[in-house]
C-alpha positions as CSV (number, residue, x, y, z in Angstrom):
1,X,44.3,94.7,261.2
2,X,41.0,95.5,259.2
3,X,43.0,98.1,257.0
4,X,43.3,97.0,253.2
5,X,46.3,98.2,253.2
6,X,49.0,98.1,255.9
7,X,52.3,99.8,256.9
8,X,54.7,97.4,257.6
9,X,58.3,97.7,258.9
10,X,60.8,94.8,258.2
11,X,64.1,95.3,260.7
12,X,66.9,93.6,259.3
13,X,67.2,93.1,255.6
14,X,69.6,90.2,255.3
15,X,69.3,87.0,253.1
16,X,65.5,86.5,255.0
17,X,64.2,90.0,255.7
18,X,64.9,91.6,252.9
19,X,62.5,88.7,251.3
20,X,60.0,89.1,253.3
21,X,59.7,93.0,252.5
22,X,59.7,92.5,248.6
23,X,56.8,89.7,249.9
24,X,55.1,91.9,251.9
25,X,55.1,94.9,249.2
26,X,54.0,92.6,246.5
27,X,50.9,91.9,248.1
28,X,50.1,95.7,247.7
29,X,51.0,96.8,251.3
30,X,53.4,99.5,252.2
31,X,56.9,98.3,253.7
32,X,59.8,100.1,254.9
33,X,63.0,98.3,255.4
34,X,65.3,98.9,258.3
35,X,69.2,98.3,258.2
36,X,72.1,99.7,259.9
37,X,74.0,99.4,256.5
38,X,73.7,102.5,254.1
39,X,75.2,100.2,251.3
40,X,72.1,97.5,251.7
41,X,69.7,100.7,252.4
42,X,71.1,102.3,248.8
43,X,70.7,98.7,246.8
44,X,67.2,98.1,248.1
45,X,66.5,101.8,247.0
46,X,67.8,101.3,243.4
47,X,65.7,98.6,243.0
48,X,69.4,95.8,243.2
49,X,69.4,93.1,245.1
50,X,72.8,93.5,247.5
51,X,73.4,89.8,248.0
52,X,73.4,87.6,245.2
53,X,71.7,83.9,244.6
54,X,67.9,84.5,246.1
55,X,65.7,83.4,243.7
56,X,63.1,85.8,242.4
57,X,64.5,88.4,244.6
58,X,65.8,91.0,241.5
59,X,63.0,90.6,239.6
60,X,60.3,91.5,243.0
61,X,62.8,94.5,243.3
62,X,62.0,95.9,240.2
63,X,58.4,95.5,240.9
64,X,57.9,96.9,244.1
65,X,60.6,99.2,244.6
66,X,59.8,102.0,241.6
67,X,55.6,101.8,242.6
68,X,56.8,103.0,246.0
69,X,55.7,100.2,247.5
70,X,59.4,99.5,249.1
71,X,61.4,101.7,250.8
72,X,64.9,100.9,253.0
73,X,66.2,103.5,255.4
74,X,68.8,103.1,258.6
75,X,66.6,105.9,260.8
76,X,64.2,104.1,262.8
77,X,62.4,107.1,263.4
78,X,61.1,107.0,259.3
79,X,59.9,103.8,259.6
80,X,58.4,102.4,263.2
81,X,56.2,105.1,264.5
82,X,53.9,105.0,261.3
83,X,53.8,101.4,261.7
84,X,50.8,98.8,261.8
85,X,53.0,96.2,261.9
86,X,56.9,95.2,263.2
87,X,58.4,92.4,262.2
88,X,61.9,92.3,262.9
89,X,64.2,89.5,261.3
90,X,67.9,90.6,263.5
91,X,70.4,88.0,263.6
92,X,71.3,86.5,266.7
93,X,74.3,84.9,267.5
94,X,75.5,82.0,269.5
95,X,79.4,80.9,271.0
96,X,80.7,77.4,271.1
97,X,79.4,76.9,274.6
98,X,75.8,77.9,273.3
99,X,75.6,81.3,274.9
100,X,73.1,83.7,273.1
101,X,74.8,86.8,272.3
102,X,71.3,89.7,272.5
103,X,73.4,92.3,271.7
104,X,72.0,93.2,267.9
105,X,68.6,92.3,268.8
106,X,68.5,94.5,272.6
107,X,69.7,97.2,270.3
108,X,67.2,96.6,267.6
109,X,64.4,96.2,270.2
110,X,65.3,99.3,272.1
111,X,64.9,101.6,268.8
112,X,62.0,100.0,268.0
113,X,60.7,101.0,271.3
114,X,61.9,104.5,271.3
115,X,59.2,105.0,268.4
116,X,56.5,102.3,269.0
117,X,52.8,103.9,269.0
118,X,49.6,102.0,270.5
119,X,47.8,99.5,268.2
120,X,51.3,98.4,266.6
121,X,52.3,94.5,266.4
122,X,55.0,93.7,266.6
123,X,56.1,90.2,265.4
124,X,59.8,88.7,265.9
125,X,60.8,85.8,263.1
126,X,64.2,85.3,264.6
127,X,65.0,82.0,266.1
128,X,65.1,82.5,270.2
129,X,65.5,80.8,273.0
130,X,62.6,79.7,274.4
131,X,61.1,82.5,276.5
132,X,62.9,85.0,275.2
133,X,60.1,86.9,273.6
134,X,58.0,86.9,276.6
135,X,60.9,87.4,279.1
136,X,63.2,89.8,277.3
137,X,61.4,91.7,274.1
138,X,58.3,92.9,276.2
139,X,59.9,93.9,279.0
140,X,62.6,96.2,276.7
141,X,59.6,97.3,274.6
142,X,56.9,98.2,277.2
143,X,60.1,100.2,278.9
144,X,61.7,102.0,276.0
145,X,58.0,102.8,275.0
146,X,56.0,103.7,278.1
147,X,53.3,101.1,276.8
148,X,51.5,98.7,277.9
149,X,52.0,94.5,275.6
150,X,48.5,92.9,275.7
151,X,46.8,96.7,275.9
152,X,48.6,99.5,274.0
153,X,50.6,96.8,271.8
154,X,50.9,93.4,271.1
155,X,53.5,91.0,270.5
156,X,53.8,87.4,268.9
157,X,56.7,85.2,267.8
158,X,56.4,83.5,264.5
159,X,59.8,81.6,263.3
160,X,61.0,81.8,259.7
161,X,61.0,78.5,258.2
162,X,62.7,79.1,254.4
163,X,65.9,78.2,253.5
164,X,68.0,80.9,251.2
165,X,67.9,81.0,247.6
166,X,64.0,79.8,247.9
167,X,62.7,81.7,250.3
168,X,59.7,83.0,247.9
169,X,58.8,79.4,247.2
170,X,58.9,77.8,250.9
171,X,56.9,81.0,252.5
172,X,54.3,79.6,249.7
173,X,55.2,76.0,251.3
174,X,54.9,75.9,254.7
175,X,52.6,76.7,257.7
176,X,53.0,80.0,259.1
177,X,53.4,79.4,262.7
178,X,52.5,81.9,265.3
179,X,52.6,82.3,268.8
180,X,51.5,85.2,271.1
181,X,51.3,86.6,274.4
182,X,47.3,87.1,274.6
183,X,44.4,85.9,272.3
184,X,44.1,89.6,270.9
185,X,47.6,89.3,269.5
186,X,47.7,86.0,268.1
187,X,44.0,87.1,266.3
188,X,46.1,90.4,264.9
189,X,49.5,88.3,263.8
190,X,46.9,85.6,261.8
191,X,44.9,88.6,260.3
192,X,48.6,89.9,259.6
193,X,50.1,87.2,257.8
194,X,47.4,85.9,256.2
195,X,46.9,89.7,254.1
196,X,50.4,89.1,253.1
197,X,51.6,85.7,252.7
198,X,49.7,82.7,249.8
199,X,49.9,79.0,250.6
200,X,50.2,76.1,248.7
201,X,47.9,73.1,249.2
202,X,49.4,70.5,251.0
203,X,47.3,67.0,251.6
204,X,49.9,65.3,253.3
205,X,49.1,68.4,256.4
206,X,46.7,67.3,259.4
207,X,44.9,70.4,258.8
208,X,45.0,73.2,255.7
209,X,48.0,75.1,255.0
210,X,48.4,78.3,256.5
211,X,48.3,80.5,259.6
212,X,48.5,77.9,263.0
213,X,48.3,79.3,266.1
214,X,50.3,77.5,268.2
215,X,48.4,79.2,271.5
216,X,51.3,80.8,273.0
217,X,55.2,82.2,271.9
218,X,56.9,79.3,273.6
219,X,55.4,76.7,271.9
220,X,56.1,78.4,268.6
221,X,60.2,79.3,270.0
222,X,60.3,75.6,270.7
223,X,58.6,74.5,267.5
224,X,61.7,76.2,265.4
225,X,64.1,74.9,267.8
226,X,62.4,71.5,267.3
227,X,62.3,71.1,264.1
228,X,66.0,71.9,263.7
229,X,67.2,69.9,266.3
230,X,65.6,67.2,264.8
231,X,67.8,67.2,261.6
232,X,70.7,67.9,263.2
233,X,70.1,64.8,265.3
234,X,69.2,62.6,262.5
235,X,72.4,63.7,260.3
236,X,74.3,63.0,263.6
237,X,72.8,59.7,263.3
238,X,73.5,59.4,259.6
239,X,76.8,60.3,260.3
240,X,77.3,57.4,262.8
241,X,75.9,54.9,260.8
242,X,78.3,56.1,258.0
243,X,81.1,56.0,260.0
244,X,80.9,52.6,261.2
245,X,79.9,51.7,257.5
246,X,83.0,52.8,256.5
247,X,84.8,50.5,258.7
248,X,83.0,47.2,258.1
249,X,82.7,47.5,254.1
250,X,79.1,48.3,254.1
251,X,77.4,51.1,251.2
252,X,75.2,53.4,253.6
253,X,73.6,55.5,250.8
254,X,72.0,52.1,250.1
255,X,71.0,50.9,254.0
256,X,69.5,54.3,254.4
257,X,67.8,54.0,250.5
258,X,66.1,50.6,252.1
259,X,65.4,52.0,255.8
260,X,63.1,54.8,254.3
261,X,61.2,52.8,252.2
262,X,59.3,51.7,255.2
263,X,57.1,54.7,256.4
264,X,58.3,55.4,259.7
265,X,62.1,55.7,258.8
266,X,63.3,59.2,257.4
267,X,67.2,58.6,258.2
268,X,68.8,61.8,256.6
269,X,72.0,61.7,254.2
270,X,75.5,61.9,255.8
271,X,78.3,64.4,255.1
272,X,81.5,65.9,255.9
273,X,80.0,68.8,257.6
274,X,76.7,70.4,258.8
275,X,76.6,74.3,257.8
276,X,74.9,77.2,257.6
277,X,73.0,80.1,260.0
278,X,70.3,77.0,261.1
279,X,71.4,73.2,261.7
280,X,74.7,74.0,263.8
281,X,73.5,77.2,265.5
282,X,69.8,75.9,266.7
283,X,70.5,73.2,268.5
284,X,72.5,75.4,270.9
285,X,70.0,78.0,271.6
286,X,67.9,74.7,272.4
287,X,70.8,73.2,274.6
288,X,71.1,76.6,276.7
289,X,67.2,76.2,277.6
290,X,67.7,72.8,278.6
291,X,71.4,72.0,279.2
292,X,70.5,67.9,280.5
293,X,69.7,67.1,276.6
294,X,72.5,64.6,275.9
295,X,71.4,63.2,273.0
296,X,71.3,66.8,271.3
297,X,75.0,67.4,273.0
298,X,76.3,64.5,271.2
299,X,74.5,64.4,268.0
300,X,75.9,68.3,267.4
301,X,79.7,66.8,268.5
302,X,79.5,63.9,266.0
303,X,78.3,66.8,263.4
304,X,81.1,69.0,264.5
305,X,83.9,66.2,264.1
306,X,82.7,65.0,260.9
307,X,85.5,67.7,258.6
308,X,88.8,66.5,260.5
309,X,87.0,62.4,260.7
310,X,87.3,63.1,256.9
311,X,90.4,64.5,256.8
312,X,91.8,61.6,258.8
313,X,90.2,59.4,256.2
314,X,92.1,60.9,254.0
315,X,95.1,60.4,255.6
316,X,94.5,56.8,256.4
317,X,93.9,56.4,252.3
318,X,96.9,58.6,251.0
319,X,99.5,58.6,253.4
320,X,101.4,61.0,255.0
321,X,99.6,64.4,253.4
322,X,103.3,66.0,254.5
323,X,103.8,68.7,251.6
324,X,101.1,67.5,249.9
325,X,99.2,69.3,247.3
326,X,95.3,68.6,248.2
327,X,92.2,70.8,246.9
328,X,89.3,71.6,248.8
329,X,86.2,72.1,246.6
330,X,83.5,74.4,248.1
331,X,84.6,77.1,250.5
332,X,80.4,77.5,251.1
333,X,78.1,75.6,253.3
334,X,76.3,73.9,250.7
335,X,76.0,73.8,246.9
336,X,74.7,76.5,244.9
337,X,74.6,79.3,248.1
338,X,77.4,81.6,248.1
339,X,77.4,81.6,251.8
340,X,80.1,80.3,254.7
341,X,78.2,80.5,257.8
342,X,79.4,77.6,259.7
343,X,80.8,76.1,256.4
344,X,82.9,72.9,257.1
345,X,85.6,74.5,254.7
346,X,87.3,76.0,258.1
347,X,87.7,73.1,259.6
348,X,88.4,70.8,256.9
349,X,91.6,73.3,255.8
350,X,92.6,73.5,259.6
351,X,92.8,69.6,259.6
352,X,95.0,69.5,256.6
353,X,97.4,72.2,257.4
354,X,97.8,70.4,260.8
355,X,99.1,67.4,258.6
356,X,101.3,69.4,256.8
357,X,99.5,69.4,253.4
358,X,99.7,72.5,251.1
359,X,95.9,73.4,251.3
360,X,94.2,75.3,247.7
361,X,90.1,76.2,248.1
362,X,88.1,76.6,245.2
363,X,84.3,77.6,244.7
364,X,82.8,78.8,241.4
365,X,80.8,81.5,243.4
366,X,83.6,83.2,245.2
367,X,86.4,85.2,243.1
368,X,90.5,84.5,244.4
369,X,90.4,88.0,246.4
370,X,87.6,86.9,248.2
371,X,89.1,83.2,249.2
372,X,91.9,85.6,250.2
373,X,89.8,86.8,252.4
374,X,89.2,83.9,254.5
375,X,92.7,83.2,254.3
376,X,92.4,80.7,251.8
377,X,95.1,80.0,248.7
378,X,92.8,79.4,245.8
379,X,92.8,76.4,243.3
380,X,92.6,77.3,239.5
381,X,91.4,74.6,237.3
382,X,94.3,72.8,235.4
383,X,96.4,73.3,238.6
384,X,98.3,69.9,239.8
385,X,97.1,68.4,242.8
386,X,97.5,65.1,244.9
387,X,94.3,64.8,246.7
388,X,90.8,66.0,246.7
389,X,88.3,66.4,249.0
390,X,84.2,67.7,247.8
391,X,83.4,70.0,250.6
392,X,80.2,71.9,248.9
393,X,78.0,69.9,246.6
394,X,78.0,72.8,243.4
395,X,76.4,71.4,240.2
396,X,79.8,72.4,238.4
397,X,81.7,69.6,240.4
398,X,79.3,66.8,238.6
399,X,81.4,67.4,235.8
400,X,85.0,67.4,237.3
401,X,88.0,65.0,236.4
402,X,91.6,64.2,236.4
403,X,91.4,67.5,233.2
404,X,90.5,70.3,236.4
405,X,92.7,68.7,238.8
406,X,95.7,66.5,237.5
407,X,97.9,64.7,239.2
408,X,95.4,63.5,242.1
409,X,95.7,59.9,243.0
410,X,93.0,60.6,245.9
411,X,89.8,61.4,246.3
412,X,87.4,61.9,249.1
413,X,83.7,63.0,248.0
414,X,82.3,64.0,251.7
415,X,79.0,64.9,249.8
416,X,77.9,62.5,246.8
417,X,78.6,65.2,244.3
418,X,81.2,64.1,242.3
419,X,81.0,61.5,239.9
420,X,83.4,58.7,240.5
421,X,84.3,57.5,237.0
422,X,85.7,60.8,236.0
423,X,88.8,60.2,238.4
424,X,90.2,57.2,236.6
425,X,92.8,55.3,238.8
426,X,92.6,57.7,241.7
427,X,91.4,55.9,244.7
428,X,88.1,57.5,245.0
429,X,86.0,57.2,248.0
430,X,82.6,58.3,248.9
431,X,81.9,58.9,252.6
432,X,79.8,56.2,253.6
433,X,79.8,54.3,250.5
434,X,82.3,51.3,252.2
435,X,84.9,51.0,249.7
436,X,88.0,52.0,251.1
437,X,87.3,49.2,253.5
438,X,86.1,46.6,251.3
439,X,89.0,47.2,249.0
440,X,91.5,46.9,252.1
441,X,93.0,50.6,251.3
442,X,91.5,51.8,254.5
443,X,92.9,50.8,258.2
444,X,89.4,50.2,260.0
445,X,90.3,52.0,263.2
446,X,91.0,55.5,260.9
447,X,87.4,56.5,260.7
């Protein structure tokens, strides 16, 4: 890894590889990107980002892509066997009853093998099992390559720790762990990363920001599996104590505001659903290494309840929702990413429809057609409603009132984004916040 200036691969340009390429590639290095679609591939090559939202993104397109720094093909071939490095970014999936589904990533790993050459590394960013790199990736490469990991290759795991839409700014953030099969390897993925990534200082660290070796790829699998278990757990947590706020009159926001003033207490916000490709997806890969962990088990059930717990909220507030007009704001997980992995939208429309209610979505990032898509009847502003419910925090929903939605006597804001004196004499109602029971609107048992 003494070369000044490296050929990287990136497999798997989604919201996080393609990222890391145009990272890669602005440090002066050579990347070629690897997707199986041509419409990504022909974006990336015309210097356009294909998914919108990622901050600084366009702009590292238009640098690196026309000095020939970035390339994207969908041959393997053109890409791996001229290689220094691999680092392959392939989603992997997981089922309800936290089953890994390989199937992208074997197939990824096995065309990567077909065209490995000795001295390559090959680094995996994806979030895995623990012992999956050591147990399933070498095996598949050192077989599909005739080579030998620790000798001819070498192979390390190193989670990505950004979240989407500042993914430029958090690689600058936090540590860059790495974890590998033999001391060679995890020397090579530190060289590696430190030739292409910058880091902030941080005093609040133990040690400098930058490359930590965490001394082998388990610990680093279980480090990302940690760390996202963790907030799952907590918002579990959050959620419980919100809950039983609810019942007994008590403001939450404002318990949790006084817990974490004392050092050791970081209590996390509550909400109406967990989303995303991380929180609700981690936590399983974690529960299929070790299936005994019952406080994970029920911390990602209480998460998973938390969109038809509203909706019963809203029930219990209302009244019968029967034929009942009520709006849905933010069909994504989150605000300000156009994004529906995991979103609690699905569940929070499937709850209302299951109590009869007429059920409109709306979300400034996604057009009607699209909301069609999903299967969703979109909400146009100025439309009458009877009920509300904030699903996805969007700046735009700060500014909401009676004008957008008239008609609605009820309001449920599952994610402190709304702001409540812009509903009038709607009964308004903040997850957490206490009122409904405190005001006597809200049977105690319904929540």
């Amino acid at each position: 890894m003494s070369k000044n200036v490296l050929n990287i691969s990136v497999v798997g340009l989604g919201k996080i590889g393609l990222p890391l390429a145009v990272q890669f590639a602005s440090k002066g290095h050579t990347v070629s990107g690897v997707d199986i679609d041509q419409r990504v591939v022909d974006l990336v090559n015309d210097a356009v980002e294909p998914f919108p939202g990622e901050h600084g993104l366009a702009d590292g397109l238009r640098d690196v892509v026309p000095r020939g720094l970035l390339k994207a093909v969908t041959n393997y071939a053109d890409a791996i066997a001229d290689s220094d490095v691999v680092v392959v970014v392939v989603p992997l999936f997981v089922d309800d009853e936290a089953r890994p589904d390989f199937g992208w990533m074997d197939s990824a790993t096995r065309s990567i093998a077909a065209h490995l050459t000795p001295g390559t590394l090959v680094s995996y960013e994806t979030t895995l099992p623990v012992g999956t790199t050591r147990d399933r990736w070498v095996p598949l490469l050192a077989q599909g390559s005739g080579l030998t990991e620790g000798t001819d290759f070498h192979v390390v795991f190193s989670p990505e720790r950004v979240l989407t839409g500042r993914v430029f700014s958090d690689l600058r953030k936090y540590p860059k762990l790495i974890g590998g099969l033999s001391a060679e390897g995890a020397r090579r993925a530190r060289e590696f990363y430190e030739a292409v990534l910058d880091f902030d200082e941080r005093a609040d660290l133990p040690r400098a920001n930058g490359v930590w070796d965490l001394g082998s790829a388990e610990a680093a699998e279980l480090a990302k599996l940690a760390e996202t278990t963790y907030r799952d757990v907590n918002i579990g947590l959050a959620n419980e104590f919100a809950l039983y706020a609810d019942r007994v009159g008590i403001d939450v926001h404002a318990v949790i505001d006084a817990c974490n003033s004392q050092p050791y207490s970081h209590i996390h916000r509550p909400g109406i659903a967990v989303g995303g490709h991380c929180i609700p997806v981690y936590p399983r890969l974690y529960l299929w290494n070790d299936p005994e962990a019952t406080i994970v088990r029920a911390a990602r059930a209480a998460n998973a309840a938390m969109p038809a717990r509203t909706i019963d909220a809203l029930g219990a507030l209302h009244g019968d929702l029967t034929d009942q007009t009520v709006v849905v704001l933010g069909a994504a997980y989150r605000g300000g990413v156009k994004e529906t992995a995991f979103s609690g939208i699905f569940d929070a429309v499937d709850a209302l429809k299951a109590r009869g209610a007429r059920v409109l979505v709306h979300d400034p990032l996604y057009t009607t057609d699209e909301l069609a898509s999903y299967g969703f009847e979109s909400f146009q502003e100025g439309q009458a409603a009877d009920a509300l419910v904030l699903q996805a925090d969007h700046e735009v929903y700060r500014r909401w009132s009676h004008e957008q939605a008239p008609g609605v006597r009820t309001v449920i804001d599952g994610r402190r984004g709304l702001d409540s004196a812009a509903w009038g004499e709607a009964t308004f109602v903040r997850l957490g916040d206490g009122t409904a029971a405190r005001s006597g609107d809200i049977d105690q048992s319904a929540v």
